[in-house]
PDB file of the backbone (N, CA, C, O) and the ligand in Angstrom, with CONECT records:
HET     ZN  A 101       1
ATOM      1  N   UNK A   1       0.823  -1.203   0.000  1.00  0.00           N
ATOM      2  CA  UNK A   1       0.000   0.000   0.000  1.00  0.00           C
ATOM      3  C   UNK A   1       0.857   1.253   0.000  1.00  0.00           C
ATOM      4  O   UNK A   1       0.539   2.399   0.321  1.00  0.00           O
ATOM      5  N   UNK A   2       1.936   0.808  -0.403  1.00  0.00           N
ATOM      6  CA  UNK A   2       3.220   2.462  -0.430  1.00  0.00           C
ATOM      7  C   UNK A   2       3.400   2.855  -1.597  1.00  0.00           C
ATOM      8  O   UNK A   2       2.855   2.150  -2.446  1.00  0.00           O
ATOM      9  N   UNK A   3       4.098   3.930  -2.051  1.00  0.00           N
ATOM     10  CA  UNK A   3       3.934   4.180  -3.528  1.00  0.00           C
ATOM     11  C   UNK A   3       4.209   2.905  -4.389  1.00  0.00           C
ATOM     12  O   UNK A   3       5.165   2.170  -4.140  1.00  0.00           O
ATOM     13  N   UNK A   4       3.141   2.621  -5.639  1.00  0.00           N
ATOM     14  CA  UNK A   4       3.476   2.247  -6.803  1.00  0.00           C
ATOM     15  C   UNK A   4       3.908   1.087  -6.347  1.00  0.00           C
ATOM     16  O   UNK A   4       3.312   0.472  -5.464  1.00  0.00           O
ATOM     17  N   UNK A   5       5.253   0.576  -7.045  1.00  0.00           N
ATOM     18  CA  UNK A   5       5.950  -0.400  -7.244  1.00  0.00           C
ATOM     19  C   UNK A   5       7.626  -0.230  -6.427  1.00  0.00           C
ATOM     20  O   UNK A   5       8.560  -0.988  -6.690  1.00  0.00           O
ATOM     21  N   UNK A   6       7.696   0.732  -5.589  1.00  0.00           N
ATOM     22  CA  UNK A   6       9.020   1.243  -5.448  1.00  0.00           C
ATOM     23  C   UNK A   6       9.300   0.261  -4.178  1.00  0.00           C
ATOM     24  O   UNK A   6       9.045   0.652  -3.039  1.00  0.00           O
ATOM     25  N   UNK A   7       9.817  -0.988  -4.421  1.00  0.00           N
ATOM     26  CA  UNK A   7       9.797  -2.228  -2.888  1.00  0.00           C
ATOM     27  C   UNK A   7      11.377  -1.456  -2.064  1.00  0.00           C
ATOM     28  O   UNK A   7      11.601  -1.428  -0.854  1.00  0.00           O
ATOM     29  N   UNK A   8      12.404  -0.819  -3.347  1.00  0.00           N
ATOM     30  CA  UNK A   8      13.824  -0.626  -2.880  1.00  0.00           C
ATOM     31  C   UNK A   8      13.724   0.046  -1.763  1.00  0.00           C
ATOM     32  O   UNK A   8      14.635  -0.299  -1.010  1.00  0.00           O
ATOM     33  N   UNK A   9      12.986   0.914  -1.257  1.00  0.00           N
ATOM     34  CA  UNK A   9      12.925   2.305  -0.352  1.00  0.00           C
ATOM     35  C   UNK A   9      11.951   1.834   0.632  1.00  0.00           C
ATOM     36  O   UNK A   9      11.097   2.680   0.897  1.00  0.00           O
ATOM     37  N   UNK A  10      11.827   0.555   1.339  1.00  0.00           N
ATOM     38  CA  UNK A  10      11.226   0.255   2.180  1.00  0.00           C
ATOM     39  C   UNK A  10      11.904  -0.069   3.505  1.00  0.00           C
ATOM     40  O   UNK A  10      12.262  -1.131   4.013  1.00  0.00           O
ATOM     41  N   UNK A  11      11.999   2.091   4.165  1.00  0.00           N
ATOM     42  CA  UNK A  11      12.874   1.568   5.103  1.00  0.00           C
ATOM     43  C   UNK A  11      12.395   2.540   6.488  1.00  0.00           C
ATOM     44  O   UNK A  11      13.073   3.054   7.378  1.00  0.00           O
ATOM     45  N   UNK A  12      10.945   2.532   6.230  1.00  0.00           N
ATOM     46  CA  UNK A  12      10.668   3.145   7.538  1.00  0.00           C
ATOM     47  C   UNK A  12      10.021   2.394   8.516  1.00  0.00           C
ATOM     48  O   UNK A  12       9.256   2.852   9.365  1.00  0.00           O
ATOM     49  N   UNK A  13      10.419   0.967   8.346  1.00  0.00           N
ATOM     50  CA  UNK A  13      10.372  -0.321   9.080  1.00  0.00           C
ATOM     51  C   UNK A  13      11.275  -1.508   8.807  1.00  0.00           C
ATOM     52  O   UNK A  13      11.371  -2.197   7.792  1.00  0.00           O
ATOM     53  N   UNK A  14      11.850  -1.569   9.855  1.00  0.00           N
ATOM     54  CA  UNK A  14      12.887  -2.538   9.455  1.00  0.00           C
ATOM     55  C   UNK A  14      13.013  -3.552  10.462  1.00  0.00           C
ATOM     56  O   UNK A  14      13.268  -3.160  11.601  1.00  0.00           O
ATOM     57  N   UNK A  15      12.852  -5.065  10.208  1.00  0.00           N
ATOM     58  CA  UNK A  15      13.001  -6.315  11.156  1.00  0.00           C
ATOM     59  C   UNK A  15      13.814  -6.871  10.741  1.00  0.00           C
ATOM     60  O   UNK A  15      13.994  -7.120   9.549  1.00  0.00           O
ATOM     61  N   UNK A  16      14.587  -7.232  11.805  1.00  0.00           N
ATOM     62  CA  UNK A  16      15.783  -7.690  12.010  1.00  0.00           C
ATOM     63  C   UNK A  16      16.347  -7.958  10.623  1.00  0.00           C
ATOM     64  O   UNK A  16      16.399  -6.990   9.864  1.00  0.00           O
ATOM     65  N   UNK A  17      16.624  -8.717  10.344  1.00  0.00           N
ATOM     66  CA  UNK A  17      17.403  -8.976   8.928  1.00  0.00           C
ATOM     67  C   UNK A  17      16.360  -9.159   7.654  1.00  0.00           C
ATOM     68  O   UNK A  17      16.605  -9.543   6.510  1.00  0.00           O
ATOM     69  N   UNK A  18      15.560  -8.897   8.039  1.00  0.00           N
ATOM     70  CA  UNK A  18      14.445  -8.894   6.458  1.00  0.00           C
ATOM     71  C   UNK A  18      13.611 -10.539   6.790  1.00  0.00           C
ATOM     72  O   UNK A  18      12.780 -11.144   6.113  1.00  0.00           O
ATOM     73  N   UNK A  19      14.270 -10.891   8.140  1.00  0.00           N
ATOM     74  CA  UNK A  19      13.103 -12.553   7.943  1.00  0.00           C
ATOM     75  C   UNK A  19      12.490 -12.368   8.941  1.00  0.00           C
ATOM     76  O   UNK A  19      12.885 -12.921   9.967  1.00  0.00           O
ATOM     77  N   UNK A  20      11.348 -11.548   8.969  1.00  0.00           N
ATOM     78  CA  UNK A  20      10.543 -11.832  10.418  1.00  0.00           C
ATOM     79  C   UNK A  20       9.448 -12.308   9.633  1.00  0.00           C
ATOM     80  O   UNK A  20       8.994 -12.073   8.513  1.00  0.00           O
ATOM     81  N   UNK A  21       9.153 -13.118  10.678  1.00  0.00           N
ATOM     82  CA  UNK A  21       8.073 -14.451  10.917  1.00  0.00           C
ATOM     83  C   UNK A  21       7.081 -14.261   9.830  1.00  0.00           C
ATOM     84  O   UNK A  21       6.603 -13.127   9.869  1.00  0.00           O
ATOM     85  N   UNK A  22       6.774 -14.750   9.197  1.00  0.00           N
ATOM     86  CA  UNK A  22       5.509 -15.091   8.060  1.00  0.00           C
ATOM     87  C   UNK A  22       4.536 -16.010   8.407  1.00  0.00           C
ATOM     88  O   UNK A  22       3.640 -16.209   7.587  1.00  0.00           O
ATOM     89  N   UNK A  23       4.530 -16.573   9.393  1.00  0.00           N
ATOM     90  CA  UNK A  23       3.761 -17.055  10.052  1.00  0.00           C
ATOM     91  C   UNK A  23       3.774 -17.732  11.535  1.00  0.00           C
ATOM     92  O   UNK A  23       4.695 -17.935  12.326  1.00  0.00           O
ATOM     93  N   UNK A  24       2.794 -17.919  11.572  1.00  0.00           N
ATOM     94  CA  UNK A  24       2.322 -18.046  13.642  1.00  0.00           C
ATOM     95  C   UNK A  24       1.513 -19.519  13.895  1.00  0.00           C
ATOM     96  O   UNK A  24       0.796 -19.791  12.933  1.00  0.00           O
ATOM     97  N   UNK A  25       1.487 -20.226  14.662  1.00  0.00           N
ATOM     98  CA  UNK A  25       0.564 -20.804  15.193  1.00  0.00           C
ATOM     99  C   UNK A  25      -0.095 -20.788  16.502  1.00  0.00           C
ATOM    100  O   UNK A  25       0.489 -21.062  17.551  1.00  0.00           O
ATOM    101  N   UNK A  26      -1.708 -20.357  16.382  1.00  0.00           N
ATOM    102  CA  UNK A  26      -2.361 -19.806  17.419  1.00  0.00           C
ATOM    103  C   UNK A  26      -3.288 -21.081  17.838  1.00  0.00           C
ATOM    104  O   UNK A  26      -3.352 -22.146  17.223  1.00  0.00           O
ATOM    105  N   UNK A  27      -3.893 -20.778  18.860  1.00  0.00           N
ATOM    106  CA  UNK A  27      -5.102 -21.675  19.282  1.00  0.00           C
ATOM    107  C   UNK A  27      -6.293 -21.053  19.358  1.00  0.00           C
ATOM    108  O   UNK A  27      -6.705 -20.198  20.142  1.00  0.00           O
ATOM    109  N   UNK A  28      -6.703 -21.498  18.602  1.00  0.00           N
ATOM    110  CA  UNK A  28      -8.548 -20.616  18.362  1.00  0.00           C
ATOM    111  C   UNK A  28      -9.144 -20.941  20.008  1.00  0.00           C
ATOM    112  O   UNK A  28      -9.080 -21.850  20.835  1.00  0.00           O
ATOM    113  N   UNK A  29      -9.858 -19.327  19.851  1.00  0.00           N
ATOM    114  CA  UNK A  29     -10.603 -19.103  21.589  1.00  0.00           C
ATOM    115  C   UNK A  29     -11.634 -19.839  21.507  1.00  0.00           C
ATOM    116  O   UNK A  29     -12.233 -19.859  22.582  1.00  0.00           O
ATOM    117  N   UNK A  30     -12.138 -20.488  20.668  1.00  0.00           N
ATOM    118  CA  UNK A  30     -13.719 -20.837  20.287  1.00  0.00           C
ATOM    119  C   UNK A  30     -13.037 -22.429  20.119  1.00  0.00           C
ATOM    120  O   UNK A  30     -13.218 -22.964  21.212  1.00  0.00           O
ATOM    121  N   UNK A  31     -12.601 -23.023  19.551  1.00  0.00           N
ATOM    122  CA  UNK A  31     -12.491 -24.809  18.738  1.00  0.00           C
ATOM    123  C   UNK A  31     -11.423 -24.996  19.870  1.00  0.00           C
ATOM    124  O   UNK A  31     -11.726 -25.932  20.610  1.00  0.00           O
ATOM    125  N   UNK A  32     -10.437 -24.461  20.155  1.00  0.00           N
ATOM    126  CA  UNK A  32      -9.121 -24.642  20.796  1.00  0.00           C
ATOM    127  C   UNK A  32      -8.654 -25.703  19.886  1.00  0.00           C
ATOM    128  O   UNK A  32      -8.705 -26.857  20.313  1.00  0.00           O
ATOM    129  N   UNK A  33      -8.193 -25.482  18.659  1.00  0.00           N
ATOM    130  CA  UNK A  33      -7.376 -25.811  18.170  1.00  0.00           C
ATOM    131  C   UNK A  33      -6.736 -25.202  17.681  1.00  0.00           C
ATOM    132  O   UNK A  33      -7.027 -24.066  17.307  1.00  0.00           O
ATOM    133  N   UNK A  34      -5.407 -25.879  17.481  1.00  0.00           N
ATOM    134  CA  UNK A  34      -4.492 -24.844  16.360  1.00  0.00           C
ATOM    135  C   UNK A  34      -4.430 -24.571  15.172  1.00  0.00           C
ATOM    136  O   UNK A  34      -4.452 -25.380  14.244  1.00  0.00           O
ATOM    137  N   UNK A  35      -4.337 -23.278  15.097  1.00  0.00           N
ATOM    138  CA  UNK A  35      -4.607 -23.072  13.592  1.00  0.00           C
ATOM    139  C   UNK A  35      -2.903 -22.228  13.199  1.00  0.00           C
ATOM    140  O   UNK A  35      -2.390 -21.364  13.909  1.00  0.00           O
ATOM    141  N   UNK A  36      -2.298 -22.803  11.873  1.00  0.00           N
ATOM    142  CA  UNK A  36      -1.676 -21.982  11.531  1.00  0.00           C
ATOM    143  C   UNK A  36      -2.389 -20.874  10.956  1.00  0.00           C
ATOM    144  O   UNK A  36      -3.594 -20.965  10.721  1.00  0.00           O
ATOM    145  N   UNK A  37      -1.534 -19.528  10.642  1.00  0.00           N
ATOM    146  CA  UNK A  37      -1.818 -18.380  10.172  1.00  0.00           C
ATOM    147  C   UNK A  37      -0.633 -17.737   9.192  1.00  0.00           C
ATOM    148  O   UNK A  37       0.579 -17.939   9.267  1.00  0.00           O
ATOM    149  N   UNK A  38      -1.315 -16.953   8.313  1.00  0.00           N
ATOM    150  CA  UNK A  38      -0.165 -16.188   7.660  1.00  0.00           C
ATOM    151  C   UNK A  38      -0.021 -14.704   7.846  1.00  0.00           C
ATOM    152  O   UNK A  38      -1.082 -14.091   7.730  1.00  0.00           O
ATOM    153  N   UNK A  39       1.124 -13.933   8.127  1.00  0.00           N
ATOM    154  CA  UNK A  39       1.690 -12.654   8.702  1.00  0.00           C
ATOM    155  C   UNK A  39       1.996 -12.106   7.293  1.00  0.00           C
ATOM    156  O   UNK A  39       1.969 -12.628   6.179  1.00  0.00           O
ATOM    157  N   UNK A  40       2.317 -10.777   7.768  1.00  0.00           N
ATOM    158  CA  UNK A  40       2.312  -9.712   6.977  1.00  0.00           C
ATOM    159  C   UNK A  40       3.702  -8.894   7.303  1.00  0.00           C
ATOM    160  O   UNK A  40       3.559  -7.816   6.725  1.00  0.00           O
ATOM    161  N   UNK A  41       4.619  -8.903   7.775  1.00  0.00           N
ATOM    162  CA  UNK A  41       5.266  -8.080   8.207  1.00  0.00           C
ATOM    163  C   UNK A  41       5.076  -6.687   7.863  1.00  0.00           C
ATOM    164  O   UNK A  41       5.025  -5.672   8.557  1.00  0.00           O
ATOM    165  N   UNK A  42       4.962  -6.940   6.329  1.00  0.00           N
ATOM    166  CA  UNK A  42       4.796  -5.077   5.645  1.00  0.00           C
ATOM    167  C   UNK A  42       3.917  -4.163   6.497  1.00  0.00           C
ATOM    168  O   UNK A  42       4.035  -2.952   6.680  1.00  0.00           O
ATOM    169  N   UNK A  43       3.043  -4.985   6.959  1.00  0.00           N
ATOM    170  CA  UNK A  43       2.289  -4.218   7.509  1.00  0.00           C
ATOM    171  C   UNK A  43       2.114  -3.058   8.826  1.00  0.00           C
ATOM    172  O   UNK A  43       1.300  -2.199   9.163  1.00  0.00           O
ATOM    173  N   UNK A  44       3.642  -3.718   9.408  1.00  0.00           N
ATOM    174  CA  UNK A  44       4.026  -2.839  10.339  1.00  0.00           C
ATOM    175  C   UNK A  44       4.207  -3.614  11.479  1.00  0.00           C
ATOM    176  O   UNK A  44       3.729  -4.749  11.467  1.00  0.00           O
ATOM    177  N   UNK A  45       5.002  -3.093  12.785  1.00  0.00           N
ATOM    178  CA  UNK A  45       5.488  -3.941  14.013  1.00  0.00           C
ATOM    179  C   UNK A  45       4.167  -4.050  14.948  1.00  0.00           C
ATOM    180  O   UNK A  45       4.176  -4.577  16.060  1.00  0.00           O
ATOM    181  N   UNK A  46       3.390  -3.655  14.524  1.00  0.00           N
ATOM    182  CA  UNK A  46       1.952  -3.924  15.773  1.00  0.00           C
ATOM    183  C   UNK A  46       0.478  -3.440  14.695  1.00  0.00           C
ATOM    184  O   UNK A  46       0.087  -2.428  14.114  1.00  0.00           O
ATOM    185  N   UNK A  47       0.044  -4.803  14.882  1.00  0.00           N
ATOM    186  CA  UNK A  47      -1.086  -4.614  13.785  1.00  0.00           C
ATOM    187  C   UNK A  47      -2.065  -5.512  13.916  1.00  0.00           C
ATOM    188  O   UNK A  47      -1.658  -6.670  14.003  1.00  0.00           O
ATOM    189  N   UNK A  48      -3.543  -5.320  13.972  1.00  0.00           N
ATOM    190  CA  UNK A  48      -4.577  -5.758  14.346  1.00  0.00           C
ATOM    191  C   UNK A  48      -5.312  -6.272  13.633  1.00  0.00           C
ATOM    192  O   UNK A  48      -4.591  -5.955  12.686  1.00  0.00           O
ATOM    193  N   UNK A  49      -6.042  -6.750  13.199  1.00  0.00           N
ATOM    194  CA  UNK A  49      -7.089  -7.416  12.217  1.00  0.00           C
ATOM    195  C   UNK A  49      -8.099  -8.452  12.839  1.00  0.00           C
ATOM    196  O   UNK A  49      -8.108  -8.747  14.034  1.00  0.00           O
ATOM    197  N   UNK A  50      -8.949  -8.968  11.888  1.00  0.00           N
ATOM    198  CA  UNK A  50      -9.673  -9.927  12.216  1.00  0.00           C
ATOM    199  C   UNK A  50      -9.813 -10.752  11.084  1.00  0.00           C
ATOM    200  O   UNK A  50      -9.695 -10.446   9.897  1.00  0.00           O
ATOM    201  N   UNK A  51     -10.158 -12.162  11.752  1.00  0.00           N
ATOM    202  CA  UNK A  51      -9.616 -13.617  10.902  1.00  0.00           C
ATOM    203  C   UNK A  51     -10.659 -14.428  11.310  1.00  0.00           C
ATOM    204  O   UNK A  51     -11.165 -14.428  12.432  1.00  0.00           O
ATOM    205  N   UNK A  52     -11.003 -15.203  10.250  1.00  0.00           N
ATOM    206  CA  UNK A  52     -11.775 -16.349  10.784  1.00  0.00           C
ATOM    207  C   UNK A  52     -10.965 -17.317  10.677  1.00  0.00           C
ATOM    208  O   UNK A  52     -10.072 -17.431   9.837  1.00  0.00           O
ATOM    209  N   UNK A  53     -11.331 -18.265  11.776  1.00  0.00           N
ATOM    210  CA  UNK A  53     -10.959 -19.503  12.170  1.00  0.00           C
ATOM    211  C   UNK A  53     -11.131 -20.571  10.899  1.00  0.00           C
ATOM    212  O   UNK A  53     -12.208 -20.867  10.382  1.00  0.00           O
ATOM    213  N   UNK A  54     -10.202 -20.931  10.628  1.00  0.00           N
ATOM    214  CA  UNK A  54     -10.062 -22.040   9.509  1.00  0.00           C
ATOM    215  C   UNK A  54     -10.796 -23.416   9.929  1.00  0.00           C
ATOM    216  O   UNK A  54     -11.333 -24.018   8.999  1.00  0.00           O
ATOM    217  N   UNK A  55     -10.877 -23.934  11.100  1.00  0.00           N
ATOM    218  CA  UNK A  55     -11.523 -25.175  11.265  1.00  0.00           C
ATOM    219  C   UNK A  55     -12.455 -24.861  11.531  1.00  0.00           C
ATOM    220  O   UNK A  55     -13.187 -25.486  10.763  1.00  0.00           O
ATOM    221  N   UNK A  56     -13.338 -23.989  12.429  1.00  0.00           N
ATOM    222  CA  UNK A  56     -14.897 -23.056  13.161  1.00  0.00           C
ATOM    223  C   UNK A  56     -15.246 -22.230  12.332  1.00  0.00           C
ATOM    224  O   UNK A  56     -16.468 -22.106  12.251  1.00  0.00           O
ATOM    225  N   UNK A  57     -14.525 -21.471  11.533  1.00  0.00           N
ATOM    226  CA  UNK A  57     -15.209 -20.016  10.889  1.00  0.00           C
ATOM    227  C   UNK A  57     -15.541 -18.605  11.943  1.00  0.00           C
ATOM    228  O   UNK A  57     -15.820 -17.442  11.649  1.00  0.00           O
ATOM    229  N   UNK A  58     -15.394 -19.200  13.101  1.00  0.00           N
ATOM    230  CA  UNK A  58     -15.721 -18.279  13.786  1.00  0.00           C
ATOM    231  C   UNK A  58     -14.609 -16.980  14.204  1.00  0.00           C
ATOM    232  O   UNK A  58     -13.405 -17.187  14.353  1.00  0.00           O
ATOM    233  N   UNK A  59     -15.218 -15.698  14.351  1.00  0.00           N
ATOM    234  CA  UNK A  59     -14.342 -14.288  13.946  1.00  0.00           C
ATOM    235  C   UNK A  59     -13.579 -13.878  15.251  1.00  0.00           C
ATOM    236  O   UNK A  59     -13.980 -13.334  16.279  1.00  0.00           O
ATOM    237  N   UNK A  60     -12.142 -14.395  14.801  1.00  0.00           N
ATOM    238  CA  UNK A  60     -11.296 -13.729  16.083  1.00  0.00           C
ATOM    239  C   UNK A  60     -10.575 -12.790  15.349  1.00  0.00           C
ATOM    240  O   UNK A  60     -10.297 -12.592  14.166  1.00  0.00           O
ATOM    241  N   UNK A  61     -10.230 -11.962  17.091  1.00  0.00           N
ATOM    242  CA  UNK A  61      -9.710 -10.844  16.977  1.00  0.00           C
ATOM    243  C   UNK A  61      -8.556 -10.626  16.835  1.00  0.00           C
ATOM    244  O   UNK A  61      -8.238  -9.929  17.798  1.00  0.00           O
ATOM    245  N   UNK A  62      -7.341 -10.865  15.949  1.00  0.00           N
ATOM    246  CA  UNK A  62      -5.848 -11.214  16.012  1.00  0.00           C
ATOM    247  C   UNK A  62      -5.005 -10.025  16.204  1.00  0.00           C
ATOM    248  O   UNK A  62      -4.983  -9.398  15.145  1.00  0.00           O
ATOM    249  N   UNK A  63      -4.255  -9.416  17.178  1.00  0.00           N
ATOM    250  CA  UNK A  63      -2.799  -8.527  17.463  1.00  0.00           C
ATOM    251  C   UNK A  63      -1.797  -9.675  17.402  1.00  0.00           C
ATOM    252  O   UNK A  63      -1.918 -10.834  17.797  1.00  0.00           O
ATOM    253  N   UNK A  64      -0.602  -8.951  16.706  1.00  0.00           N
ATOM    254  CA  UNK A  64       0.215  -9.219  16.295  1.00  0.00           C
ATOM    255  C   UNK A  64       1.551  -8.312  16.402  1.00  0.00           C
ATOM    256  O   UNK A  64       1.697  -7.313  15.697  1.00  0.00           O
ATOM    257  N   UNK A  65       2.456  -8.718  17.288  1.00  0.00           N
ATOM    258  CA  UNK A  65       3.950  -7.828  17.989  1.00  0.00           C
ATOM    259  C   UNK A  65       4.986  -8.312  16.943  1.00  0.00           C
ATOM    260  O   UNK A  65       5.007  -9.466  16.514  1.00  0.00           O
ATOM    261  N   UNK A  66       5.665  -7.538  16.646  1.00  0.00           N
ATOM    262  CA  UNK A  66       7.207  -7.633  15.933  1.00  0.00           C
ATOM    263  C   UNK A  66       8.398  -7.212  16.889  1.00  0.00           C
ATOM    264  O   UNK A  66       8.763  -6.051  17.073  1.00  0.00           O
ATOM    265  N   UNK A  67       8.982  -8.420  17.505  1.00  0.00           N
ATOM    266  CA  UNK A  67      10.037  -7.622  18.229  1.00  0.00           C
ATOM    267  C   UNK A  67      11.274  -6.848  17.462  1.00  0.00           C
ATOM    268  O   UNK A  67      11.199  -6.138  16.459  1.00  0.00           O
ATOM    269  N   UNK A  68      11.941  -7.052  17.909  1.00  0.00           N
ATOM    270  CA  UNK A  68      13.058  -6.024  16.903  1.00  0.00           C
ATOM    271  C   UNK A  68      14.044  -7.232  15.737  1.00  0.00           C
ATOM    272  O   UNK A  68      14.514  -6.856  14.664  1.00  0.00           O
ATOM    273  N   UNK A  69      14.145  -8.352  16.160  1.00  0.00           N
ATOM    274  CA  UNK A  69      14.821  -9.395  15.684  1.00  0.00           C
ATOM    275  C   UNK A  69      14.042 -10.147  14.613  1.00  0.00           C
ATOM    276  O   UNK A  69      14.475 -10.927  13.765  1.00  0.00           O
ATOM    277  N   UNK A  70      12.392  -9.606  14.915  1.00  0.00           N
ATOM    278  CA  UNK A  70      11.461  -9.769  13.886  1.00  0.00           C
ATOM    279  C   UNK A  70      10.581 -10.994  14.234  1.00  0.00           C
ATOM    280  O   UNK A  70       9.696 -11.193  13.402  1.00  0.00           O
ATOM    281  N   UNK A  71      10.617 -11.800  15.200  1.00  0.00           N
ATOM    282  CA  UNK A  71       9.682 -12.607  15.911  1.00  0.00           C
ATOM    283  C   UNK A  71       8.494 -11.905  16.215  1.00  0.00           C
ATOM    284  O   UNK A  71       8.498 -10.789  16.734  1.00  0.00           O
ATOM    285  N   UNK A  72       7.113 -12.758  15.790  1.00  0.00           N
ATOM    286  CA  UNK A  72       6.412 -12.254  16.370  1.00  0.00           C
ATOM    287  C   UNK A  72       5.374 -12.899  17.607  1.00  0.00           C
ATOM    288  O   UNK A  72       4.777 -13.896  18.012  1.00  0.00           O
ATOM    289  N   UNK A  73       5.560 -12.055  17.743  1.00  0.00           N
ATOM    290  CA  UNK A  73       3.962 -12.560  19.336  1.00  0.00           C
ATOM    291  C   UNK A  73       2.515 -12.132  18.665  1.00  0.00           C
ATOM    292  O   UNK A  73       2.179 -11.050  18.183  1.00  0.00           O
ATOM    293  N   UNK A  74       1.878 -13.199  18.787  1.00  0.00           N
ATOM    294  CA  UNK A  74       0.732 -13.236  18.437  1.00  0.00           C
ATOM    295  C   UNK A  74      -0.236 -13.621  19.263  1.00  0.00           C
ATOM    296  O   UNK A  74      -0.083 -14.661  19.903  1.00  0.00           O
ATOM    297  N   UNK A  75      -1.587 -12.731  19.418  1.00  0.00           N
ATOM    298  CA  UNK A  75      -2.266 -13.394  20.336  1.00  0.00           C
ATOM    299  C   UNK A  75      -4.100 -13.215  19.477  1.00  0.00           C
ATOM    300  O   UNK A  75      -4.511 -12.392  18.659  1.00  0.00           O
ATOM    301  N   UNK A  76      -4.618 -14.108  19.989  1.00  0.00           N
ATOM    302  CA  UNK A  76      -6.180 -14.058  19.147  1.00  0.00           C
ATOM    303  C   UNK A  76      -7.335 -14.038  20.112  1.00  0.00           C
ATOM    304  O   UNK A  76      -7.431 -15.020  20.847  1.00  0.00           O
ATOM    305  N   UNK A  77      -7.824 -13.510  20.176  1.00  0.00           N
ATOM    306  CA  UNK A  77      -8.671 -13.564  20.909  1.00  0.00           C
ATOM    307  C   UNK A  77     -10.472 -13.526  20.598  1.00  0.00           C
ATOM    308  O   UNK A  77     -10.886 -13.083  19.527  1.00  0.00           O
ATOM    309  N   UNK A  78     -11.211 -13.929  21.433  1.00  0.00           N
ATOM    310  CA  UNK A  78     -12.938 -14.073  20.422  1.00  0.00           C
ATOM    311  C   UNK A  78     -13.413 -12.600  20.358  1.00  0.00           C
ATOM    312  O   UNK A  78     -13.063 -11.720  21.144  1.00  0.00           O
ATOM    313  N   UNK A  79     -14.251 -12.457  19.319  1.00  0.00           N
ATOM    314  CA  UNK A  79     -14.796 -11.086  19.157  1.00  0.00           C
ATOM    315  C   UNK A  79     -16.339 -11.127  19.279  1.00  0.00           C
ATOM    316  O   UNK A  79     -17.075 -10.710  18.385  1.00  0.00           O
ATOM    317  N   UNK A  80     -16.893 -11.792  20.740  1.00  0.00           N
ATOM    318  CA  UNK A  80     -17.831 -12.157  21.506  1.00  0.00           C
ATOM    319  C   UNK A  80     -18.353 -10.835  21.592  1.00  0.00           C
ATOM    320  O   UNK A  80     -19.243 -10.579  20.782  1.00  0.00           O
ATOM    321  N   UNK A  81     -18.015  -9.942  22.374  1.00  0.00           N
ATOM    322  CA  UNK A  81     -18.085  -8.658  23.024  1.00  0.00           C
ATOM    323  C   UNK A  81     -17.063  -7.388  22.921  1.00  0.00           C
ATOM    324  O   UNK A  81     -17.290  -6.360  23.559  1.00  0.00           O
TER     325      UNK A  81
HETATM  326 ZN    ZN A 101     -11.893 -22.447  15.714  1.00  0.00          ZN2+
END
């Protein structure tokens, strides 16, 4: 979502060496199972969304931490209330 096509000049975020995490495995609040997931890094070091559950369908609430080394912490939670 940054200008155009210009990927070279992508440097007002930077994780650790260019490999942070592309993906997570969470445990759905609703099935309690695990579900893998796929990350975004581009998107920035703290970023929120919502996902449905791949085995339930049901709509959790996903934050997502980038530490500096580019690991992320992920946590999901139900979007009950
Ligand atoms: Zn589920």
């Amino acid at each position: 979502m940054r200008d155009d096509q210009d990927d070279s000049n992508d440097d007002d975020f930077t994780l650790g060496d260019g490999d942070a995490d592309t993906e997570a495995t969470v445990t759905c609040p609703y099935c309690g199972e695990p579900v893998e997931i796929t990350l975004d890094p581009s998107g920035g070091d703290a970023q929120e969304y919502f996902e449905d559950c791949e085995i339930c369908c049901n709509p959790w609430s996903v934050t997502v931490h980038y530490d500096v080394e580019g690991k992320a912490d992920v946590e999901v939670s139900a979007l009950d209330e």
